[in-house]
PDB file of N, CA, C and O in Angstrom:
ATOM      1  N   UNK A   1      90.503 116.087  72.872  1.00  0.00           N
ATOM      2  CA  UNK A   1      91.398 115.217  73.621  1.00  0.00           C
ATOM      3  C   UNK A   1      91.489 113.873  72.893  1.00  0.00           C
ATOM      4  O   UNK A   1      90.485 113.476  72.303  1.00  0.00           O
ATOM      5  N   UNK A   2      92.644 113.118  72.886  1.00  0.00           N
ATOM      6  CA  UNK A   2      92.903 111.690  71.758  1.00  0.00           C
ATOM      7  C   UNK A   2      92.021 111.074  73.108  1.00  0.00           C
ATOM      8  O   UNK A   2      91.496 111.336  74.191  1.00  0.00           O
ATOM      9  N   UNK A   3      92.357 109.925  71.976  1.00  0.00           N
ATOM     10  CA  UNK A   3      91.436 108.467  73.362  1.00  0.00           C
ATOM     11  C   UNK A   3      92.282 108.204  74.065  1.00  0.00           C
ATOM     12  O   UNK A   3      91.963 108.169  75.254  1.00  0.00           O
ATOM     13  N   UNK A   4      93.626 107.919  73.747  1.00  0.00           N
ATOM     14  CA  UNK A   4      94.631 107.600  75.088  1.00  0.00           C
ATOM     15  C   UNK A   4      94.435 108.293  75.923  1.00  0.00           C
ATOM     16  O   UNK A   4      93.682 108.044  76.864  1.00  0.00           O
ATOM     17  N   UNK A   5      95.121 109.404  75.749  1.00  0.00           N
ATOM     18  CA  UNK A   5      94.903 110.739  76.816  1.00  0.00           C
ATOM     19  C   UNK A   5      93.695 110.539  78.005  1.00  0.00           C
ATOM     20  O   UNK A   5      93.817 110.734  79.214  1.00  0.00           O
ATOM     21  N   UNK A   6      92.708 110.168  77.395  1.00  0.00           N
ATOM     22  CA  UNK A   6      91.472 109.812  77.950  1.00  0.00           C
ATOM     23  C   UNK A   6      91.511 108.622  78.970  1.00  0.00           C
ATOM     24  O   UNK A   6      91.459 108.665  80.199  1.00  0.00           O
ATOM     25  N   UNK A   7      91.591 107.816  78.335  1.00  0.00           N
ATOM     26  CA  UNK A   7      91.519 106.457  78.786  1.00  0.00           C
ATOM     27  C   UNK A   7      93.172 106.737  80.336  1.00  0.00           C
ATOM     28  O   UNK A   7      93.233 106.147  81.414  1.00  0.00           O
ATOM     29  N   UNK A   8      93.777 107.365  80.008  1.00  0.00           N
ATOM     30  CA  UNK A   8      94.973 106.862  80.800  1.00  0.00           C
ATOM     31  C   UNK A   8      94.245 108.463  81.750  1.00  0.00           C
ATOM     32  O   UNK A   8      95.251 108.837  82.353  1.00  0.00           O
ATOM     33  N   UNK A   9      93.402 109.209  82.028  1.00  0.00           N
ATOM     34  CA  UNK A   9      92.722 109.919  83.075  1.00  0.00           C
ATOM     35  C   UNK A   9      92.249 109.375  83.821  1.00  0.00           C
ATOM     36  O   UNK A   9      92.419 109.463  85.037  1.00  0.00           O
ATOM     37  N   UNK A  10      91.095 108.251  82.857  1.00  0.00           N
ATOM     38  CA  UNK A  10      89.780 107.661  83.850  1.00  0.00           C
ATOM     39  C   UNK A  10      91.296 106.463  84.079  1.00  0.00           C
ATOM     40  O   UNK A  10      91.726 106.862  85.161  1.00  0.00           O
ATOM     41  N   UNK A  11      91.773 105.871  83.855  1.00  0.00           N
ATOM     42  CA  UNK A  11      92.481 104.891  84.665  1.00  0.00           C
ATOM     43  C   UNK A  11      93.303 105.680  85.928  1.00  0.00           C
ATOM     44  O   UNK A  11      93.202 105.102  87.010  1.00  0.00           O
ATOM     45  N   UNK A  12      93.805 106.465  85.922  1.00  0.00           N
ATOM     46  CA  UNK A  12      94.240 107.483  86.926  1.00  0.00           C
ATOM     47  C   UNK A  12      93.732 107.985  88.013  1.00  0.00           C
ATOM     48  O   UNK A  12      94.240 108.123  89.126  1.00  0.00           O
ATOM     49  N   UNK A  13      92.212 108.373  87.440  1.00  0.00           N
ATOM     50  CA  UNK A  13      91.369 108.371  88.857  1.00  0.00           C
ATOM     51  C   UNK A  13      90.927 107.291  89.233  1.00  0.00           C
ATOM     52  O   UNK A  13      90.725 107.328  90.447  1.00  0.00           O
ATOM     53  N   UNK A  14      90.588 106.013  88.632  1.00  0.00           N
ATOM     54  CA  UNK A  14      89.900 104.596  89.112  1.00  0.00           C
ATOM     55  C   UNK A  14      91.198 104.224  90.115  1.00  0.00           C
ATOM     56  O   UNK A  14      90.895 103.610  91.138  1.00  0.00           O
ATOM     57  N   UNK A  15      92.386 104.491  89.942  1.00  0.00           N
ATOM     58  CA  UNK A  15      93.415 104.283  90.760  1.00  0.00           C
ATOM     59  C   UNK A  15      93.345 105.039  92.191  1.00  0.00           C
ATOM     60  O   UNK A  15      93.604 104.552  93.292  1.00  0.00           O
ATOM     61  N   UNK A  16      92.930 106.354  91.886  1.00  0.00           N
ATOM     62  CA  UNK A  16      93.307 107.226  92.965  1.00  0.00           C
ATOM     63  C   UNK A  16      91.547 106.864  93.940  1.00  0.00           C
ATOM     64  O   UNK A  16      91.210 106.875  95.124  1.00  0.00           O
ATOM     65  N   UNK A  17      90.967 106.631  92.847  1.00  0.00           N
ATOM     66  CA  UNK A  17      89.582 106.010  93.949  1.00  0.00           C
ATOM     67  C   UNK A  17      89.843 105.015  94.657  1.00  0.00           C
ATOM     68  O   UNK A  17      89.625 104.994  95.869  1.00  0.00           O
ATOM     69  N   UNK A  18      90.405 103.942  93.923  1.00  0.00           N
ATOM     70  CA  UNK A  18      90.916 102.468  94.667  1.00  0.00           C
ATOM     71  C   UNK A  18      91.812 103.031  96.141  1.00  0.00           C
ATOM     72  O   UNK A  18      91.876 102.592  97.289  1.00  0.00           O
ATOM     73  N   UNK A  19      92.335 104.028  95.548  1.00  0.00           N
ATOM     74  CA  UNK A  19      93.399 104.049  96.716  1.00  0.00           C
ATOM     75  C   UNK A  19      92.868 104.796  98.282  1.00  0.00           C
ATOM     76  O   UNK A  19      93.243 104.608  99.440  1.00  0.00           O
ATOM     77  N   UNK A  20      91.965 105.589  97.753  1.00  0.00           N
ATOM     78  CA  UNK A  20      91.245 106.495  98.848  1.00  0.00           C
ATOM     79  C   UNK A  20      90.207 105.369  99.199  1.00  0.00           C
ATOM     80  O   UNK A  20      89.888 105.628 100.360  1.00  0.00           O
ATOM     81  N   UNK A  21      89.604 104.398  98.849  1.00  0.00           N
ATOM     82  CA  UNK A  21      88.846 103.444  99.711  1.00  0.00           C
ATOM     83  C   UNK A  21      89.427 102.432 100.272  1.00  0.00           C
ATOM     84  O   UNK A  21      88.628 102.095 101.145  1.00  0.00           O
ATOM     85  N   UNK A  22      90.132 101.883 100.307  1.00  0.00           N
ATOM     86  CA  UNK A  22      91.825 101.275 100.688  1.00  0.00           C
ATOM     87  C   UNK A  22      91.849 101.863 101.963  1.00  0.00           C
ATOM     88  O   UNK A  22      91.584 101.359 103.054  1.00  0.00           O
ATOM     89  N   UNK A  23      92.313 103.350 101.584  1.00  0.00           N
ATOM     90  CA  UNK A  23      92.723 103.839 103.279  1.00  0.00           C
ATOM     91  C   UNK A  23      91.661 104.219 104.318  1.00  0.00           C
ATOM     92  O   UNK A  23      91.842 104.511 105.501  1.00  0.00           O
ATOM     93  N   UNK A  24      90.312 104.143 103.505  1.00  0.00           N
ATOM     94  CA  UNK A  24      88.654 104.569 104.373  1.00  0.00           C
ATOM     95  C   UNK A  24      88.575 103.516 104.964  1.00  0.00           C
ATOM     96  O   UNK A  24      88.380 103.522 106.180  1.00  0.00           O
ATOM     97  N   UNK A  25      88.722 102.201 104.172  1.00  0.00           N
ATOM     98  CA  UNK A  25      88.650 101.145 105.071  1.00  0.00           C
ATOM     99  C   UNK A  25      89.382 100.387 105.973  1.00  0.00           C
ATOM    100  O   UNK A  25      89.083  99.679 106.935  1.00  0.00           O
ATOM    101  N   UNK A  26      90.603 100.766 105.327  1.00  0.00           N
ATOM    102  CA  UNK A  26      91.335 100.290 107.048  1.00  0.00           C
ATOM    103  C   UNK A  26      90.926 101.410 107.844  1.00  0.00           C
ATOM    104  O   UNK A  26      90.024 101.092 108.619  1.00  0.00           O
ATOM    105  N   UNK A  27      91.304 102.711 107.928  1.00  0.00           N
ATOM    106  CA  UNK A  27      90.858 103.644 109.096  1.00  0.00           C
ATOM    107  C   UNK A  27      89.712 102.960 109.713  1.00  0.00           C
ATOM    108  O   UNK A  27      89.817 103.059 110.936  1.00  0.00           O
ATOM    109  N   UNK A  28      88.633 102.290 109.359  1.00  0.00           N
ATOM    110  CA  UNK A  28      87.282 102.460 109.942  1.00  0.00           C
ATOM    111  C   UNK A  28      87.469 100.874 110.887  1.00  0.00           C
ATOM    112  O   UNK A  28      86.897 100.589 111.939  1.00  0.00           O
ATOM    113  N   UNK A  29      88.304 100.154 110.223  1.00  0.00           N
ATOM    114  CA  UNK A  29      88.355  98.761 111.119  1.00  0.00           C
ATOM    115  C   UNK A  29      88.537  98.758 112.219  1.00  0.00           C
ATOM    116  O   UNK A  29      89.599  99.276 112.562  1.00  0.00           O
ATOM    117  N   UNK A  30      87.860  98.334 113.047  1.00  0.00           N
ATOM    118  CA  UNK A  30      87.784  98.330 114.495  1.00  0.00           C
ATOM    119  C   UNK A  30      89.188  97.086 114.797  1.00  0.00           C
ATOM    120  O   UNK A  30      89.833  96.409 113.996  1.00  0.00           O
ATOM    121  N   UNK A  31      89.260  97.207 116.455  1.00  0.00           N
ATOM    122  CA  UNK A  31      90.168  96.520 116.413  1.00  0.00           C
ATOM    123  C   UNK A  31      91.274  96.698 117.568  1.00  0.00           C
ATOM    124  O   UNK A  31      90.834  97.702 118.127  1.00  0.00           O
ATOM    125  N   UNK A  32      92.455  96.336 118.278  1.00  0.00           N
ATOM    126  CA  UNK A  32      93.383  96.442 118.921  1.00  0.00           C
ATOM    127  C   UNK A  32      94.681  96.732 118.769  1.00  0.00           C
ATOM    128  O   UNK A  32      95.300  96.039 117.961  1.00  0.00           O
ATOM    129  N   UNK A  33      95.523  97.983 119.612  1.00  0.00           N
ATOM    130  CA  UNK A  33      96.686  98.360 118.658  1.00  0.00           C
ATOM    131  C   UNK A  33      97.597  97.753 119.984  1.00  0.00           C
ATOM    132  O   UNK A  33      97.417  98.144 121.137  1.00  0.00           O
ATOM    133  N   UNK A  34      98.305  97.032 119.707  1.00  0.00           N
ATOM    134  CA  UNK A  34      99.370  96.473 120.310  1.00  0.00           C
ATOM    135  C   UNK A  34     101.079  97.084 120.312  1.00  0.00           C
ATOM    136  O   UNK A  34     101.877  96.738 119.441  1.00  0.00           O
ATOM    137  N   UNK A  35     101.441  98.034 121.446  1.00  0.00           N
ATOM    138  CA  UNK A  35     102.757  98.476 120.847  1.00  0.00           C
ATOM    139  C   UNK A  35     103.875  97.769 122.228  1.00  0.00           C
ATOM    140  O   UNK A  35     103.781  97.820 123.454  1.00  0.00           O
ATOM    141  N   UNK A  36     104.751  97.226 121.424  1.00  0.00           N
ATOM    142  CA  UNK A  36     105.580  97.103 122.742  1.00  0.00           C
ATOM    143  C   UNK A  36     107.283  97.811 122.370  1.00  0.00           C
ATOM    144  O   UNK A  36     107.850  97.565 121.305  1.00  0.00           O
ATOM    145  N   UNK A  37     107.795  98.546 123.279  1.00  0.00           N
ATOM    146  CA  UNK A  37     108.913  99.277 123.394  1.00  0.00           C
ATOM    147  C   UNK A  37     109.370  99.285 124.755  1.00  0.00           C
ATOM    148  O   UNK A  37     108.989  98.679 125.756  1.00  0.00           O
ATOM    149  N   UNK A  38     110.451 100.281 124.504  1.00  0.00           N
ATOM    150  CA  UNK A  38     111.081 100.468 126.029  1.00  0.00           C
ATOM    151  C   UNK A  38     110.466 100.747 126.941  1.00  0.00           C
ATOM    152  O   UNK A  38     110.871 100.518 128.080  1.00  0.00           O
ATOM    153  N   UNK A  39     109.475 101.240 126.717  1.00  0.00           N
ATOM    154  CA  UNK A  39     108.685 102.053 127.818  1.00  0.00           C
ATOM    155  C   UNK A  39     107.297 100.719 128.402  1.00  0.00           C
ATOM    156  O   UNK A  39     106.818 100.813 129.532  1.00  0.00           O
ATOM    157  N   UNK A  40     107.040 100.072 127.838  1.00  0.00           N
ATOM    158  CA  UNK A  40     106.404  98.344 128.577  1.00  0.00           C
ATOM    159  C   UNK A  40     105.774  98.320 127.063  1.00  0.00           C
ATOM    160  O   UNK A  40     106.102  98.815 125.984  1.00  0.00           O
ATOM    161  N   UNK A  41     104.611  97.424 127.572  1.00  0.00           N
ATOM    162  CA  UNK A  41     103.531  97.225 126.572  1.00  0.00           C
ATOM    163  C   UNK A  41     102.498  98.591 126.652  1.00  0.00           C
ATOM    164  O   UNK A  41     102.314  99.345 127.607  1.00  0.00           O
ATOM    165  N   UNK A  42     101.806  98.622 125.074  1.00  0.00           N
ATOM    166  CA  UNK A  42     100.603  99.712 125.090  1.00  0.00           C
ATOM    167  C   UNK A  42      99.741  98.799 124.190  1.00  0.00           C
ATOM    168  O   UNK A  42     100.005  98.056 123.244  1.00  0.00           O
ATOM    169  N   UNK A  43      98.422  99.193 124.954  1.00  0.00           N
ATOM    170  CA  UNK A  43      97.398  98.353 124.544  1.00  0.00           C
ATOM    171  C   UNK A  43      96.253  99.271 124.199  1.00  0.00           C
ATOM    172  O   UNK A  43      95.755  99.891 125.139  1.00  0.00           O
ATOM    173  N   UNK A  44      95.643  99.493 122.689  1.00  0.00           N
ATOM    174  CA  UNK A  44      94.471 101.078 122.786  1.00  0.00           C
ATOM    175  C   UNK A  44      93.517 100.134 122.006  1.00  0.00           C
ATOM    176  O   UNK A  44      93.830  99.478 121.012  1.00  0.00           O
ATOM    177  N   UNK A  45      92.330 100.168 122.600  1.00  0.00           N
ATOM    178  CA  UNK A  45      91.065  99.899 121.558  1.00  0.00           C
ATOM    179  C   UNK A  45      90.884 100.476 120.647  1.00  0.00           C
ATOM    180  O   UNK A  45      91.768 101.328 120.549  1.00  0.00           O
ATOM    181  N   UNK A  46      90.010 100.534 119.628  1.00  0.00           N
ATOM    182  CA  UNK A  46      89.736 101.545 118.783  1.00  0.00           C
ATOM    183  C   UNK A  46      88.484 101.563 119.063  1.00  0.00           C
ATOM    184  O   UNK A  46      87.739 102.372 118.511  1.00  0.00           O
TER     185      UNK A  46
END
């Protein structure tokens, strides 16, 4: 395998890691979901 080739993998997954802990950590944030529509206000803890 050349070194580019290489180098542009591990940058590919360091991306796709960044991105999967990104979304672990918002999921896990605690917190209040505020929705308001036609139907009134909705208010859910997490």
């Amino acid at each position: 395998m050349s070194r580019n080739l290489l180098l542009l993998l591990i940058g590919v997954l360091a991306v796709c890691l960044i991105g999967a802990g990104y979304l672990y950590y918002k999921e896990r944030q605690s917190g209040i979901d505020i929705e308001i529509n036609e139907h009134g206000v909705t208010i859910e803890g997490n």
